[in-house]
C-alpha positions in Angstrom: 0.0 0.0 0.0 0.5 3.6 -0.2 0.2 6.8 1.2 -2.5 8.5 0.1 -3.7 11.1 2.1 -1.9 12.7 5.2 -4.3 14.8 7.4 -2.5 17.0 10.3 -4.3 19.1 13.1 -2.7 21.7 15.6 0.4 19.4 15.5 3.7 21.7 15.8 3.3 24.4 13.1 -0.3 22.8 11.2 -3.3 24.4 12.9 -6.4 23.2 12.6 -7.2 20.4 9.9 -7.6 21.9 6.3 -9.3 19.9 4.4 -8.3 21.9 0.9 -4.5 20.8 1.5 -2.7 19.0 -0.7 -1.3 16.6 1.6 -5.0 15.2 1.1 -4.0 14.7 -2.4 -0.8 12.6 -2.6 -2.6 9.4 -3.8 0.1 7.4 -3.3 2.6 9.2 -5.2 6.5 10.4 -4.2 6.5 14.2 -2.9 9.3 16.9 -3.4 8.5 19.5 -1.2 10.0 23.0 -1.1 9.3 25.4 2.4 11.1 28.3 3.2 12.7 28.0 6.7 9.7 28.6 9.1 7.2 27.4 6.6 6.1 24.3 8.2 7.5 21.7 6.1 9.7 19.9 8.8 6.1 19.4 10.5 5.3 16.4 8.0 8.6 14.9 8.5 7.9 14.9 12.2 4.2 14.1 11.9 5.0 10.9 10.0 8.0 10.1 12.1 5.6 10.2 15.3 2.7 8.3 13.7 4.6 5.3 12.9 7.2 5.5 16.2 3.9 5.7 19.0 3.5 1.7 17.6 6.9 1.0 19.1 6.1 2.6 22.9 4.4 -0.3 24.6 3.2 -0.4 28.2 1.8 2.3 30.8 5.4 3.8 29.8 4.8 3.7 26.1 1.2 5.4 26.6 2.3 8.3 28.8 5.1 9.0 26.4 3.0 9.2 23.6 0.5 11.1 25.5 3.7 13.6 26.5 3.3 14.0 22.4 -0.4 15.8 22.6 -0.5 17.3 25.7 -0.6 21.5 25.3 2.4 22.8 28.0 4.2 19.6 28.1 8.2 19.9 27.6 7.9 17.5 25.4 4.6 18.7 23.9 4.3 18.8 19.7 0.8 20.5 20.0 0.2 23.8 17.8 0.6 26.7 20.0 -2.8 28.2 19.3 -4.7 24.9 19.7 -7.9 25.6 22.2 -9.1 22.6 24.4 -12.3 22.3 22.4 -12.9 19.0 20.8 -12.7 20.2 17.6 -9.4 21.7 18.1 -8.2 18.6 19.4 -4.5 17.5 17.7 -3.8 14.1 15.5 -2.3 12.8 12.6 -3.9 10.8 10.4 -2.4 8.5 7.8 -4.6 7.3 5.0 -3.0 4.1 2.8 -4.1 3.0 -0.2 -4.0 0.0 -2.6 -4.3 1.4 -5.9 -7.5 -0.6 -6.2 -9.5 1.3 -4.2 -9.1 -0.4 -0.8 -7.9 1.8 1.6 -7.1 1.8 5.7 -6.3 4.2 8.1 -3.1 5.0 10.8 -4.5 7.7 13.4 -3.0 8.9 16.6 -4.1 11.8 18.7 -3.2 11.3 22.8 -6.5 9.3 23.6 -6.0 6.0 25.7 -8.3 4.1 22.4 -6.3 5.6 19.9 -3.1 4.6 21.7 -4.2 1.0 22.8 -5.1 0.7 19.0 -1.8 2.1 17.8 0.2 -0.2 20.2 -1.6 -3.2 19.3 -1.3 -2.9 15.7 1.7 -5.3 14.3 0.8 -3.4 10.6 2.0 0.5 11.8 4.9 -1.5 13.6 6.1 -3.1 10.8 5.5 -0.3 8.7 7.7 1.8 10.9 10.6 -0.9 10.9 10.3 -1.1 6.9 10.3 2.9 6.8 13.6 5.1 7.5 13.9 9.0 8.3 17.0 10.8 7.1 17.3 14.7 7.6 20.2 17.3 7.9 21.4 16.1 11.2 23.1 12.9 9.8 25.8 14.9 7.6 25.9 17.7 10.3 26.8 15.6 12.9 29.2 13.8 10.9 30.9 17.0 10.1 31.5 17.8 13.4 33.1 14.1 13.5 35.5 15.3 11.1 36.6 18.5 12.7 37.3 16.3 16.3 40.3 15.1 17.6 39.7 11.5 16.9 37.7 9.5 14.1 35.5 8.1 16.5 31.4 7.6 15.0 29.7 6.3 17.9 28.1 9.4 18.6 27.0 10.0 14.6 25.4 6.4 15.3 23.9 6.9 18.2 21.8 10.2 17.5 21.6 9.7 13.7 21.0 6.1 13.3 20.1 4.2 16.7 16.6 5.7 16.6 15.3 5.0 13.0 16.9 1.2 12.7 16.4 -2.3 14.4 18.5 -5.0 14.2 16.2 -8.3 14.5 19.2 -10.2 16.1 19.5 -7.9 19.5 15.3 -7.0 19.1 12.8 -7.3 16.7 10.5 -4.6 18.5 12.4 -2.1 19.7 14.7 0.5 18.1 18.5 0.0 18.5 18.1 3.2 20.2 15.4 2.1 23.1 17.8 -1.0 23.5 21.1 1.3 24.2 19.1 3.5 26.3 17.9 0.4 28.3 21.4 -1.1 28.6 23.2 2.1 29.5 20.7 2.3 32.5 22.4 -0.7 34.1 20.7 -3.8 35.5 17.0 -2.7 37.0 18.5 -2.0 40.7 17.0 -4.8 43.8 16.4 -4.3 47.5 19.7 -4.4 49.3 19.6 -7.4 51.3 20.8 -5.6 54.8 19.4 -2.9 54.2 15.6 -3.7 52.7 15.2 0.3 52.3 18.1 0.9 50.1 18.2 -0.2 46.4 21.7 -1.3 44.6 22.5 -2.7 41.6 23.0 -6.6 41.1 26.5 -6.8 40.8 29.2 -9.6 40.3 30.0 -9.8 44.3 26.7 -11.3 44.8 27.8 -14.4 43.1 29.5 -15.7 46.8 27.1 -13.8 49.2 25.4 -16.8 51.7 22.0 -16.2 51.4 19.6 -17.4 48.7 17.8 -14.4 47.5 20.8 -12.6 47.2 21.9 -15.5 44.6 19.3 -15.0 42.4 19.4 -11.1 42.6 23.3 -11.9 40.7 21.3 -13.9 38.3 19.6 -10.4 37.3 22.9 -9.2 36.7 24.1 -12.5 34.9 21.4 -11.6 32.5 22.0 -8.1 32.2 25.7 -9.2 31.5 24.6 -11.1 28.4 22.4 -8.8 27.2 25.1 -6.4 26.8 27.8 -8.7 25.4 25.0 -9.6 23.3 24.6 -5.6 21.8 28.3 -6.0 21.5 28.3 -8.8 19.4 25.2 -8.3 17.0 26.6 -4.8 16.5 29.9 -5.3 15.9 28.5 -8.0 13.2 26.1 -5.5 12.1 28.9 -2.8 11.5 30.9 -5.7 9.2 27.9 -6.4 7.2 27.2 -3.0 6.4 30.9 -1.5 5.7 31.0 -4.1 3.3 28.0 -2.7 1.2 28.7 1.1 1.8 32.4 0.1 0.4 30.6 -0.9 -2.7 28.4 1.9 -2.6 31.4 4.0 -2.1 33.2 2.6 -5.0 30.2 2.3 -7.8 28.3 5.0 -7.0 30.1 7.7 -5.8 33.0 7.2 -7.5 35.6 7.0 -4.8 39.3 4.7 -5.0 39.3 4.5 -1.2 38.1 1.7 1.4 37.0 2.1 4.7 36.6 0.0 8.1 35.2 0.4 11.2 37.1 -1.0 14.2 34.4 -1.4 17.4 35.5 -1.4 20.4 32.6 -2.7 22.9 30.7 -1.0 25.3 31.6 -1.7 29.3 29.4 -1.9 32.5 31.7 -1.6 35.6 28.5 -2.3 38.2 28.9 -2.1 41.9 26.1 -2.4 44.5 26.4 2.1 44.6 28.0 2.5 40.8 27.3 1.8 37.5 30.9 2.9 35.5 29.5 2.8 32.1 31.7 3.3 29.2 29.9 4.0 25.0 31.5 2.0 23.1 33.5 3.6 19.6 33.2 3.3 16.5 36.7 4.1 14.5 37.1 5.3 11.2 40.2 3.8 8.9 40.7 4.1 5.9 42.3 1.1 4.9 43.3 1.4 1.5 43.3 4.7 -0.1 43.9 4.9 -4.2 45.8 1.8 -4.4 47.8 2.0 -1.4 47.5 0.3 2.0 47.6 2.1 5.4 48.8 5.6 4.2 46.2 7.7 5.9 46.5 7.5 9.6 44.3 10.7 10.4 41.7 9.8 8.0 39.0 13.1 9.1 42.5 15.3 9.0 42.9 14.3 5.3 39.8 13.8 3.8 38.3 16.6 2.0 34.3 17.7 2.4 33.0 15.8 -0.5 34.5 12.7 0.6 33.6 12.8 3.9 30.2 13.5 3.1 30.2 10.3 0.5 31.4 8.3 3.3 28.6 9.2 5.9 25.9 8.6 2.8 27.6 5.4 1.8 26.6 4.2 5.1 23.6 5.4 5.8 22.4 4.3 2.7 24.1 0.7 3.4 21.9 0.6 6.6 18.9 1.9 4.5 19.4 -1.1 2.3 19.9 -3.7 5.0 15.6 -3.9 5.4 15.0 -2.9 1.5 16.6 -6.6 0.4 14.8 -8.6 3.6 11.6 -9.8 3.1 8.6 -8.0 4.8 5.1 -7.9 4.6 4.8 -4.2 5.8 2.1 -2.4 4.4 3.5 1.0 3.9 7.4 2.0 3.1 8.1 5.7 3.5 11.4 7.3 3.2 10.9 10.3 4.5 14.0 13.2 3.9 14.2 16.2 5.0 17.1 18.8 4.3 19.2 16.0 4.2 21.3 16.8 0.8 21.2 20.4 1.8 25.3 20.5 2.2 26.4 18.6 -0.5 28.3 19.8 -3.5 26.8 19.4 -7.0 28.5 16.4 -8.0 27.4 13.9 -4.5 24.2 16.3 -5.4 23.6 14.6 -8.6 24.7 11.1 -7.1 22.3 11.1 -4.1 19.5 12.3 -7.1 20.2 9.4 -8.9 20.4 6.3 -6.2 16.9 8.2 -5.3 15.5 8.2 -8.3 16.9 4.9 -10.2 17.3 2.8 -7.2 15.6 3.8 -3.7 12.3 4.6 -5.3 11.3 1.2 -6.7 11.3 0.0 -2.6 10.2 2.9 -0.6 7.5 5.9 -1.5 9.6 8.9 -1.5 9.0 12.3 0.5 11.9 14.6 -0.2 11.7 17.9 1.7 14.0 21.0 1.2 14.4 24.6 2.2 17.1 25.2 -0.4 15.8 26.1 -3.9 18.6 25.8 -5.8 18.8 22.1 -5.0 14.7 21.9 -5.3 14.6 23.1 -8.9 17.6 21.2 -9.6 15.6 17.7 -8.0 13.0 19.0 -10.6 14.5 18.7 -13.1 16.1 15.7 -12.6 12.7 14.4 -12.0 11.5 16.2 -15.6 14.3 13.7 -17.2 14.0 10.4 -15.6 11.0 9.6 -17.2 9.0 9.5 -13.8 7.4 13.0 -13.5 4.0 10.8 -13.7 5.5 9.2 -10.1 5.6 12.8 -8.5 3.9 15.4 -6.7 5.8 18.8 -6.5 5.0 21.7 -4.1 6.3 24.8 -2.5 5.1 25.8 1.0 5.4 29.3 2.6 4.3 30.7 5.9 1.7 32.5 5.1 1.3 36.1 6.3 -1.6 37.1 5.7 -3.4 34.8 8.0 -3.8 36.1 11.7 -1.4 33.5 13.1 1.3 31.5 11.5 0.3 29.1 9.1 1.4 26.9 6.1 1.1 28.1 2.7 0.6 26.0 0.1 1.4 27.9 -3.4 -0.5 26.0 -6.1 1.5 24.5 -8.9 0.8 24.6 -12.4 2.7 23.6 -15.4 3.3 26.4 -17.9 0.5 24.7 -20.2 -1.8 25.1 -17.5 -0.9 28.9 -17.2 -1.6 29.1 -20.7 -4.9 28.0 -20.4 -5.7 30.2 -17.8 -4.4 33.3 -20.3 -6.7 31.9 -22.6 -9.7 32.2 -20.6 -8.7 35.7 -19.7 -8.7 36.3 -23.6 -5.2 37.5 -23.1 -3.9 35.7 -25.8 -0.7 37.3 -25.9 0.5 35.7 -22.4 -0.9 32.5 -23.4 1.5 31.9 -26.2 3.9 32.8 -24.2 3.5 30.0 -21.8 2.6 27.6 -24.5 6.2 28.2 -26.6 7.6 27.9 -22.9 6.0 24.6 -22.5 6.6 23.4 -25.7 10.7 24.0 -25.6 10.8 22.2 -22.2 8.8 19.2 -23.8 10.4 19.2 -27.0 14.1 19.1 -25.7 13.4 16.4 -23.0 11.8 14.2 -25.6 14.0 14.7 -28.7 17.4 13.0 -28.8 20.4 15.0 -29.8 19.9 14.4 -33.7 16.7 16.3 -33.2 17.6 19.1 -31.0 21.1 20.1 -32.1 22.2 21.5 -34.6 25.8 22.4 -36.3 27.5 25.8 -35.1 27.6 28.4 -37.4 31.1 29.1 -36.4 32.6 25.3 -35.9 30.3 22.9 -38.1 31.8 20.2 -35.8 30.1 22.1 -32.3 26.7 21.4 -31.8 24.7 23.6 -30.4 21.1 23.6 -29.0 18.6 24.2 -31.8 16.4 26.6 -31.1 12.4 25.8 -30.9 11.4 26.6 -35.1 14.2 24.0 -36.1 12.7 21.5 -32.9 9.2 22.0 -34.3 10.3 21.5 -38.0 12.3 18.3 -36.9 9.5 16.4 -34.9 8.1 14.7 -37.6 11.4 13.3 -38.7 11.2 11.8 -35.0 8.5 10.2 -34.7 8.5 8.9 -37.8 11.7 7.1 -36.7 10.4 6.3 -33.2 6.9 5.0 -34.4 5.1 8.0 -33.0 1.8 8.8 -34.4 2.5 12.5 -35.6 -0.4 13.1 -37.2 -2.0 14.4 -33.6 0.9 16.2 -33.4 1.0 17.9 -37.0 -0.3 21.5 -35.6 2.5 22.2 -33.7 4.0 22.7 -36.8 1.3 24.3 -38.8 0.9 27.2 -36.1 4.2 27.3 -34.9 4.2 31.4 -36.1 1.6 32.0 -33.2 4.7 30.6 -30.9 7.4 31.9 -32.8 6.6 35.3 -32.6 3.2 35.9 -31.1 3.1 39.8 -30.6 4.4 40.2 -34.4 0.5 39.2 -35.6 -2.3 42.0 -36.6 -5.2 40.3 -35.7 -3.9 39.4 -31.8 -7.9 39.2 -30.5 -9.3 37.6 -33.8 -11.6 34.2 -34.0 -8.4 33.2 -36.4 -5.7 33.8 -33.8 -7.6 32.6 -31.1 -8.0 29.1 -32.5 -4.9 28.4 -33.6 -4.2 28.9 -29.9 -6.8 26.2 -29.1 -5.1 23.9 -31.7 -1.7 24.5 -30.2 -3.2 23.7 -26.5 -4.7 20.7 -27.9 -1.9 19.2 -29.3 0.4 20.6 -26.3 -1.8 18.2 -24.3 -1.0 15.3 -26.1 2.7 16.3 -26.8 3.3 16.4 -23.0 1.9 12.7 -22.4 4.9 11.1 -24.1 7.7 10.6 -22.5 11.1 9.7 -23.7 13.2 9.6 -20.8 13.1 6.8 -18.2 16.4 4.7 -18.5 16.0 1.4 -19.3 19.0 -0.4 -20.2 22.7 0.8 -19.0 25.2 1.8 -21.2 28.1 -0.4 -22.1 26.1 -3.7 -21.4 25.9 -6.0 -23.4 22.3 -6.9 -25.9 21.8 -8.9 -28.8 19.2 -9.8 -31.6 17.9 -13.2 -33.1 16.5 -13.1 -36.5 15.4 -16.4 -38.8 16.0 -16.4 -42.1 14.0 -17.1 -45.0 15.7 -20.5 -45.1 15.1 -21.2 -41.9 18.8 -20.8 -40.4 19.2 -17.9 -38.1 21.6 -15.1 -37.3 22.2 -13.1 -34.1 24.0 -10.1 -33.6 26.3 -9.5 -30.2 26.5 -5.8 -29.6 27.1 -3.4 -26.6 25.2 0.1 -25.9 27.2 2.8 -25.7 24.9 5.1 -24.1 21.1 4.3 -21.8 18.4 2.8 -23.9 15.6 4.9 -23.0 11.8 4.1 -22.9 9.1 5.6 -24.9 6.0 6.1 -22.8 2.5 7.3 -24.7 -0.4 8.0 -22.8 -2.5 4.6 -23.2 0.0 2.5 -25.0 2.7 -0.1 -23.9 5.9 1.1 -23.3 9.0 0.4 -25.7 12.2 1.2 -26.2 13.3 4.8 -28.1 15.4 3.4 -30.9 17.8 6.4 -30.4 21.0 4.7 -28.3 24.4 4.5 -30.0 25.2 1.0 -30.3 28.5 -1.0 -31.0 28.8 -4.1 -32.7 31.0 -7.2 -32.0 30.2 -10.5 -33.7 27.5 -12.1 -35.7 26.4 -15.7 -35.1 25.3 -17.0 -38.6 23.6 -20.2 -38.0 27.0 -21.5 -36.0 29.6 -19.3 -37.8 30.8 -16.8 -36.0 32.3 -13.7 -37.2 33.9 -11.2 -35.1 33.9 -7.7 -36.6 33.6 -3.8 -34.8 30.8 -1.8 -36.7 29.0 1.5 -34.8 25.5 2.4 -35.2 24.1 6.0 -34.4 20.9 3.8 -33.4 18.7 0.7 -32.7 16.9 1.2 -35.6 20.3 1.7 -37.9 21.6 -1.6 -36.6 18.5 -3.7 -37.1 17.5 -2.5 -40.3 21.1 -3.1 -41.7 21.7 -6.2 -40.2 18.0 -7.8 -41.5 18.8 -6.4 -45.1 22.1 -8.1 -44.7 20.6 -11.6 -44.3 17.1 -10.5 -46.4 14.7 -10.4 -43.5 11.5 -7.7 -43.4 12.7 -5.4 -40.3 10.2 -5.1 -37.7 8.9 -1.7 -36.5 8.7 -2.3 -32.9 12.1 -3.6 -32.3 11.7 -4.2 -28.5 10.4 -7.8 -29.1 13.8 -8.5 -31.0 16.6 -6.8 -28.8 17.5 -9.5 -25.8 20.0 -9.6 -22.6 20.0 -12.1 -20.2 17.9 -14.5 -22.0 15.1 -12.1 -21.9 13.5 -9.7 -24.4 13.3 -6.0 -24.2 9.4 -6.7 -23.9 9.8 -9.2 -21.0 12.1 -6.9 -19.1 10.0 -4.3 -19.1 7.1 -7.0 -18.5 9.0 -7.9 -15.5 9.2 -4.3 -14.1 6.1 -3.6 -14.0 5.9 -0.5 -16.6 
């Protein structure tokens, strides 16, 4: 299931329940939010967060914690500041799921005993809170600070970064890693002192030899408290081995980096006397094992590191504990990954490599909800959103704190696309503006779906330096494109025809004509279509290896070994099947001609090229959709995308 509504009342900056907001409106799909600082947007992050963490407080304990949560005045109070006591006032979060097929079920907390006892008992919000994770700025700030201390030590980082939003199933399969440190670090629940029944002291080792009975079996409390801990030692110190060993890959493949680390643990110690516990954390050190090629050069690893590569190591492992419950098998009903602010440090190029694991990887496991106060790095997450091919998948807002309202309040600014804009000109009869905001829309469509033989063109100055086209020469080429990629152009064909109402729209005489005015509507109409095809999710990785299997007219049969040598990209139409785009650069190796194999080295500007040569080599008709003949790993094109789900 998904999310698929979020409701919020006089919780921490949300006042009382709107039910116009478009938090009401996710319907299941990822979120990219942008707030200004103060805006409110940190609220949802918390909001979730608090929903599906009330689940893992059990007990009397559990309930008066949660409670802690709701109550106006409370230290720990998250109610809205201007919340009244009146029942309609009254704070809660409510999380509405959905199936996709209509079948939907609710998550709602709000400080009543029945609300808690519900939360509490229900196995589905606790599992969905172990399969969901909650990353925001604190996990790189902290680490920073790491870097700028005397040692390399990380305990701390995991403690207040990671303890609280993981569980390792081999110390408990209930309780955070952080309720289970807290509870160790307490010591061994303290017993009546045996001389002196009104003093309390801690079961301790000395009790082991005392004379008397009861006393014996108060050490047994401490024999299990003993184990428990050496326990946490163990399972985390395994934990930390199985982890390193993914971020190193991580590390390696993703970010780039020719450097390995390690982390040494050394364990966490309990000195307990009947007055003293002598507790000490446990650390968790930093080497850097082997650093471009050479062992054991860096001995101050946080003194020599730079920012970028510090930062890729604290993402490399975060995101190698994210992973740890994405590949085990669950049964949870929802998976968020909620972020908030957490990219806000990074430089452009981790920028662009956290974007990417998000996007490509992360988001076929969890439902994304990406939060942000910096909006250079929001448009920029637009955009790469625009190009992935998955803008269907998203939901993009902005929130501001709206001033106008008597007291402080969330904003939500409405979104539109620049089409949508452009209708709203239209209705204004202010035709003018809404060519304006159709050639706007069209450009931003038109180079995302054209490939570069489409939308550049030679220099004027260097023949050999292409350049952007600009939108006539886009409009003029589109045919040629779809043609090529099977595209049906003739819905497309007034794009072309009225292109001068885009070109130059404040050139015509007749600006508030019948004439002018429905070349307009043509332009919106086929706008609309034009921006429900898609040519941009990656499907196939460049420099992998695909082949083709063709039967002659003989009945013998060739196939052709190649290798991309850029992505193969999908083409996605409103209503149809996807398929591949047959513009990807392609290299081949060998042909297999019923058994003979010839190895030879011929390029191909794309699919299509290769296919249609090839077939005319060995007199077969060449099929138009080609994504039932391309294969890797045993599979067709069409299978594989079959398989995923597209």
């Amino acid at each position: 299931m998904r999310l698929h509504e979020l409701h919020i009342q006089n919780f921490k900056f949300f006042p009382k329940h709107d039910p116009k907001s478009p938090l009401l409106e996710i319907g299941g799909k990822n979120l990219l939010i942008y707030g200004e600082n103060g805006s409110g947007k940190s609220t949802i992050y918390w909001a979730i967060y608090t929903l599906l963490e009330s689940a893992f407080k059990q007990g009397n304990d559990g309930k008066n914690k949660i409670k802690e949560y709701f109550t106006k005045g409370h230290e720990k109070g998250l109610v809205n500041i201007h919340a009244t006591t009146a029942q309609s006032q009254k704070p809660y979060i409510k999380a509405v799921l959905d199936d996709g097929a209509g079948n939907q079920k609710g998550y709602l907390i709000n400080g009543d005993d029945s609300t808690i006892a519900a939360i509490q008992g229900n196995s589905d919000v606790r599992e969905s809170g172990m399969a969901s994770d909650f990353i925001n700025y604190r996990v790189l700030f902290r680490l920073h600070h790491v870097k700028h201390s005397k040692d390399n030590n990380l305990f701390g980082w995991f403690e207040d970064e990671i303890f609280p939003y993981i569980i390792i199933d081999r110390i408990s399969r209930v309780n955070s890693l952080g309720d289970v440190y807290k509870e160790i670090k307490q010591g061994p629940k303290k017993v009546k002192d045996f001389d002196e029944p009104d003093t309390e002291v801690y079961p301790n080792p000395t009790m082991r030899l005392h004379p008397e009975e009861a006393v014996k079996k108060d050490y047994k409390k401490y024999q299990t408290y003993e184990r428990k801990l050496k326990k946490f030692n163990r399972k985390f110190k395994s934990y930390l081995r199985d982890r390193v060993t993914r971020a190193n890959e991580i590390l390696e493949n993703d970010f780039g980096q020719n450097f390995e680390i390690k982390l040494d643990y050394e364990p966490a110690r309990a000195g307990v006397t009947a007055d003293n516990l002598n507790w000490t954390d446990p650390k968790v050190i930093l080497k850097i094992p082997r650093y471009e090629g050479r062992r054991n050069v860096l001995k101050r690893a946080h003194s020599f590191l730079n920012e970028a590569k510090w930062t890729s190591i604290g993402l490399s492992i975060r995101f190698a504990i994210l992973e740890d419950w994405t590949n085990r098998p669950n049964t949870s009903e929802l998976k968020l990954l909620t972020i908030d602010d957490m990219l806000l440090s990074l430089d452009m190029s981790n920028r662009d490599v956290v974007l990417n694991l998000l996007l490509n990887r992360y988001s076929a496991d969890y439902q994304l909800l990406m939060m942000t106060h910096d909006r250079s790095f929001y448009e920029f997450a637009k955009r790469k959103i625009e190009t992935s091919g998955k803008k269907r998948d998203w939901i993009v807002l902005e929130m501001y704190q709206d001033e106008l309202a008597k007291r402080a309040q969330p904003y939500f600014k409405p979104l539109k696309t620049s089409l949508q804009t452009a209708e709203d000109y239209f209705k204004q009869h202010d035709y003018p503006a809404c060519a304006i905001y159709l050639r706007k829309e069209i450009e931003s469509c038109l180079t995302n779906l054209l490939p570069p033989k489409y939308r550049k063109v030679p220099s004027r100055d260097d023949a050999n330096v292409l350049i952007d086209a600009k939108l006539n020469d886009m409009l003029l080429n589109l045919e040629g494109f779809c043609i090529e990629d099977g595209i049906d152009y003739s819905e497309l064909a007034d794009l072309k025809t009225f292109k001068d109402a885009l070109l130059n729209p404040l050139a015509h005489n007749d600006l508030d004509t019948p004439l002018f005015r429905d070349e307009l509507k043509k332009l919106m109409k086929a706008m609309a279509i034009l921006e429900k095809k898609d040519r941009a999710r990656p499907f196939h990785k460049s420099n992998k290896n695909m082949n083709f299997n063709l039967t002659k007219p003989d009945g013998s049969y060739f196939s052709v070994r190649m290798k991309s040598k850029e992505s193969v990209v999908l083409i996605e139409e409103e209503g149809k099947p996807p398929r591949i785009s047959v513009f990807s650069k392609c290299k081949v190796s060998s042909i297999d001609n019923n058994g003979t194999i010839t190895n030879i080295e011929e390029n191909f500007d794309t699919l299509r090229e290769v296919h249609n040569e090839m077939s005319n080599r060995f007199g077969i008709a060449s099929q138009q959709d080609i994504s039932r003949e391309f294969d890797y790993d045993g599979k067709t094109f069409d299978q594989k995308i079959t398989e995923i789900g597209l």
